[in-house]
C-alpha beads as a LAMMPS data file, in Angstrom:
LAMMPS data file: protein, C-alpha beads

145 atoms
144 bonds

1 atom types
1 bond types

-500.0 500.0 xlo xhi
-500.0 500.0 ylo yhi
-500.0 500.0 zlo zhi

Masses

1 110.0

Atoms # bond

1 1 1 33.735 -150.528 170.507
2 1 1 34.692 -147.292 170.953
3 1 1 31.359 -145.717 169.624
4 1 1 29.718 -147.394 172.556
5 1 1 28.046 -150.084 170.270
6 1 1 28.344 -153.782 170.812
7 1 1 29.481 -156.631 168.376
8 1 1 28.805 -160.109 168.945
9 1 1 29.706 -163.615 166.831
10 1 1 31.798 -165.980 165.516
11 1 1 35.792 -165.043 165.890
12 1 1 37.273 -166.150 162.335
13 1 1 40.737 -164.994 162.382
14 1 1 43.371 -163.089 164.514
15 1 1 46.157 -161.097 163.481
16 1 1 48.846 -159.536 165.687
17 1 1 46.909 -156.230 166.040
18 1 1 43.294 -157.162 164.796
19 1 1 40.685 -159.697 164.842
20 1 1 37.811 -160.472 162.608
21 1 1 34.288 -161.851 163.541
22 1 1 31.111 -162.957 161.560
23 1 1 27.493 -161.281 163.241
24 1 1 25.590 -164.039 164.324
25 1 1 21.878 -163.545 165.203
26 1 1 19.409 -166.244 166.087
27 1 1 15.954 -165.064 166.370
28 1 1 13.631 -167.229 168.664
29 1 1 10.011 -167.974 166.894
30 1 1 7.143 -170.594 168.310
31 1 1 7.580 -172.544 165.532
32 1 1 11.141 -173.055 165.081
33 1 1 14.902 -171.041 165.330
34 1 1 16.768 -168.835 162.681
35 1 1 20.104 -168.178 162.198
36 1 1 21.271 -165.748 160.592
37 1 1 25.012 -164.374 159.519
38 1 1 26.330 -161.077 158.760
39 1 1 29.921 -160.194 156.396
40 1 1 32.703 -160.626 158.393
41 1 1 34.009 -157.452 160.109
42 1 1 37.367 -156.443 161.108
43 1 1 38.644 -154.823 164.204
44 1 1 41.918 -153.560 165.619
45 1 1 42.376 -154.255 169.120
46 1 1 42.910 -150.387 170.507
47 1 1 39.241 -149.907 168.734
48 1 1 37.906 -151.934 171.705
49 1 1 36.596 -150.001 174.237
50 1 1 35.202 -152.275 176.891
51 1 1 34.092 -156.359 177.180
52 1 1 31.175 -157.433 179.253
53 1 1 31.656 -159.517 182.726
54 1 1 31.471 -163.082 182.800
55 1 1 27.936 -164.468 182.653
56 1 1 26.446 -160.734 181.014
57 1 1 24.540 -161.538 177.798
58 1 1 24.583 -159.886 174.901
59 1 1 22.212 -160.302 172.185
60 1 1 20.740 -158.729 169.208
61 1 1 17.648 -156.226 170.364
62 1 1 15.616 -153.374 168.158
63 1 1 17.829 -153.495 165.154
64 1 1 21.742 -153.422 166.897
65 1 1 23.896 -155.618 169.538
66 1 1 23.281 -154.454 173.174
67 1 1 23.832 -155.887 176.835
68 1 1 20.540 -157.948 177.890
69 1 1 19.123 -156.934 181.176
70 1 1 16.761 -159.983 180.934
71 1 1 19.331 -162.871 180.317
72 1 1 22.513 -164.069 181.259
73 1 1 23.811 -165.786 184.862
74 1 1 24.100 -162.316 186.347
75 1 1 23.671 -163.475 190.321
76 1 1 21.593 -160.788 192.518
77 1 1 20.946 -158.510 189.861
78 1 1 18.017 -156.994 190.900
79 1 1 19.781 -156.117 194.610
80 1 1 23.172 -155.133 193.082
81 1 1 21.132 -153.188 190.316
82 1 1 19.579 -151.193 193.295
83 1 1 16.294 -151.606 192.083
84 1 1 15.069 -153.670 194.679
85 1 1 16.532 -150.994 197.028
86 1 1 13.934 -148.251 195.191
87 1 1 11.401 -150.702 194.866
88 1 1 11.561 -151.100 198.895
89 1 1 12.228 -147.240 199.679
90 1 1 9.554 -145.602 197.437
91 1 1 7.007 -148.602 198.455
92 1 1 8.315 -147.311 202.612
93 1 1 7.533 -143.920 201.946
94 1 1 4.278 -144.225 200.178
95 1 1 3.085 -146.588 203.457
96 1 1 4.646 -144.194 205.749
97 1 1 2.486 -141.313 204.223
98 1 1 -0.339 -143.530 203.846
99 1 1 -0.193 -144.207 207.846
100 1 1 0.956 -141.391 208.697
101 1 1 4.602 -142.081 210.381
102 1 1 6.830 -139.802 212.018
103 1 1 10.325 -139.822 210.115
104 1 1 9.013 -142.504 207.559
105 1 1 9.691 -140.767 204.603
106 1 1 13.465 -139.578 205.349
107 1 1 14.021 -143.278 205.876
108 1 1 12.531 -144.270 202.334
109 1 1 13.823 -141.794 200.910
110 1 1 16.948 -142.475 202.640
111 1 1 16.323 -146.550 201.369
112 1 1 15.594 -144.956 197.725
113 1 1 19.293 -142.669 197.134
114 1 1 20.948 -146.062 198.521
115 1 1 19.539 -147.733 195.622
116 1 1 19.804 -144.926 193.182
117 1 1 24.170 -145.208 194.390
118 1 1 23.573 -148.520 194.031
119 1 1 22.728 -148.261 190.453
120 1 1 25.471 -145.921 189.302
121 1 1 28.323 -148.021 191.144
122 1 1 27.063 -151.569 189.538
123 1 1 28.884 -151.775 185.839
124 1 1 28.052 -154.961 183.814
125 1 1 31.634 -154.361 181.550
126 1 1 35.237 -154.581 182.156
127 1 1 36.907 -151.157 181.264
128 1 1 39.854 -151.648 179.438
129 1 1 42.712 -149.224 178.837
130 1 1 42.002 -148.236 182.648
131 1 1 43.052 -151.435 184.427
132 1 1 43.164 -154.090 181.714
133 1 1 44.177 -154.212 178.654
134 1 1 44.004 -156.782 175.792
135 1 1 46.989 -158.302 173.673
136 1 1 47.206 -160.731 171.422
137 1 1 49.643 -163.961 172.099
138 1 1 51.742 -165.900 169.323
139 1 1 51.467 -169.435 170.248
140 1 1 52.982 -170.539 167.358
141 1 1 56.515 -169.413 167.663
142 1 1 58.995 -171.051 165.628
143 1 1 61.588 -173.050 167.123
144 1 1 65.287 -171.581 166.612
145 1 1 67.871 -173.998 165.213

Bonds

1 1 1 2
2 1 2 3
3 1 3 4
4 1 4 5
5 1 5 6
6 1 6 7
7 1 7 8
8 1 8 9
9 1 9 10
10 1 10 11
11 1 11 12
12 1 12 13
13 1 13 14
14 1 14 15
15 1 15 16
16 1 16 17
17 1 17 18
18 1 18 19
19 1 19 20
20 1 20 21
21 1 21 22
22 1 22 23
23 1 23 24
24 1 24 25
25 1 25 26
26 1 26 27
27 1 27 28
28 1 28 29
29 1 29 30
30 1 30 31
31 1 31 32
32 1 32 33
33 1 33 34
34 1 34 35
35 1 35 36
36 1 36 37
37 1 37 38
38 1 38 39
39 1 39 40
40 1 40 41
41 1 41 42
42 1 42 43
43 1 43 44
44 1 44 45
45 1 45 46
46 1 46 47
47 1 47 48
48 1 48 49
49 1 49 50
50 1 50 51
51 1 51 52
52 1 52 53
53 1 53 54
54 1 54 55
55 1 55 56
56 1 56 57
57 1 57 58
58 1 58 59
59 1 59 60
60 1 60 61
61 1 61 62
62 1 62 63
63 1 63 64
64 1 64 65
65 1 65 66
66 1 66 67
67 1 67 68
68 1 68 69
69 1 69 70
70 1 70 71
71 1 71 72
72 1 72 73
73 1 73 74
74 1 74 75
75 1 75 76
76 1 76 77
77 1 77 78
78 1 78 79
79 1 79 80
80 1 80 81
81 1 81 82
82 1 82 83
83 1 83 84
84 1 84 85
85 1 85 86
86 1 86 87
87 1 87 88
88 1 88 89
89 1 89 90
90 1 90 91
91 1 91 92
92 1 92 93
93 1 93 94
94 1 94 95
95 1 95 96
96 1 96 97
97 1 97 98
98 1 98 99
99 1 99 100
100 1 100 101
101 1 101 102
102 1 102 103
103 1 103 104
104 1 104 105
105 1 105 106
106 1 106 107
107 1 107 108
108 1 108 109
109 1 109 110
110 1 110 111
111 1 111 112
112 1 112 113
113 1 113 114
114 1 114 115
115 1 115 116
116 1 116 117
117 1 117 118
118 1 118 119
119 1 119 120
120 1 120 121
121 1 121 122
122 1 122 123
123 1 123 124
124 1 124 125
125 1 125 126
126 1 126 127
127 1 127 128
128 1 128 129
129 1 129 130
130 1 130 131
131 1 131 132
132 1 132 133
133 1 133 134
134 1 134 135
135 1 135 136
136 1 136 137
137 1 137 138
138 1 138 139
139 1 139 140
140 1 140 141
141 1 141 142
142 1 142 143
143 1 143 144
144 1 144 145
């Protein structure tokens, strides 16, 4: 939305500007699943702000709907993320230090700003009103006489 929060659930009806969904959250026990449903909400389609990218998960965490950084089909997360890039750079310059190479900790921390960019250039959403934008089709046009 444009708040920056998330919404997530059932869509129950569509209107030619707006759309209405039902909250759904399922919480995960040992012993067995819940599922539970919030009042249905309204929304107007320029009140969206961005959608997430196919395969990104979002779920119900701490109270409110946010992207999960733990699920989903996201491929190569971890090197897109740039975290394995930090991982790898700070874990360089730490050995470098440790045995005492020349240059060593440039390069890691060389290794370590590619994965900070890394981090900052890797979006999980699709920004709409930039590039895309949403609309709403009427498939059920009457037929003229």
């Amino acid at each position: 939305m444009e708040n920056k929060t998330w919404e997530k659930g059932e869509l129950m009806k569509i209107k030619d500007d707006s759309f209405y969904i039902r909250p759904r959250v399922i919480k995960y026990s040992l012993m067995r699943t819940d599922t539970f449903y919030y009042p249905i909400k309204g929304f107007v389609i320029s009140d969206i702000y961005a959608m997430p990218k196919r395969g990104v998960l979002v779920d119900f965490v701490n109270g409110q709907f946010q992207i999960s950084r733990t699920g989903g089909h996201q491929h190569f997360y971890w090197v897109k993320s740039g975290l394995l890039f930090k991982i790898a750079g700070a874990g360089f310059a730490i050995l470098s230090i440790v045995n005492a190479i020349p240059g060593g900790v440039a390069i890691g921390a060389g290794i370590f700003a590619v994965g900070i960019l890394m981090k900052k250039t890797y979006k999980l959403t699709i920004r709409l009103k930039r590039k895309y934008h949403m609309e709403v089709l009427n498939l059920s046009a009457k037929k003229a006489a």
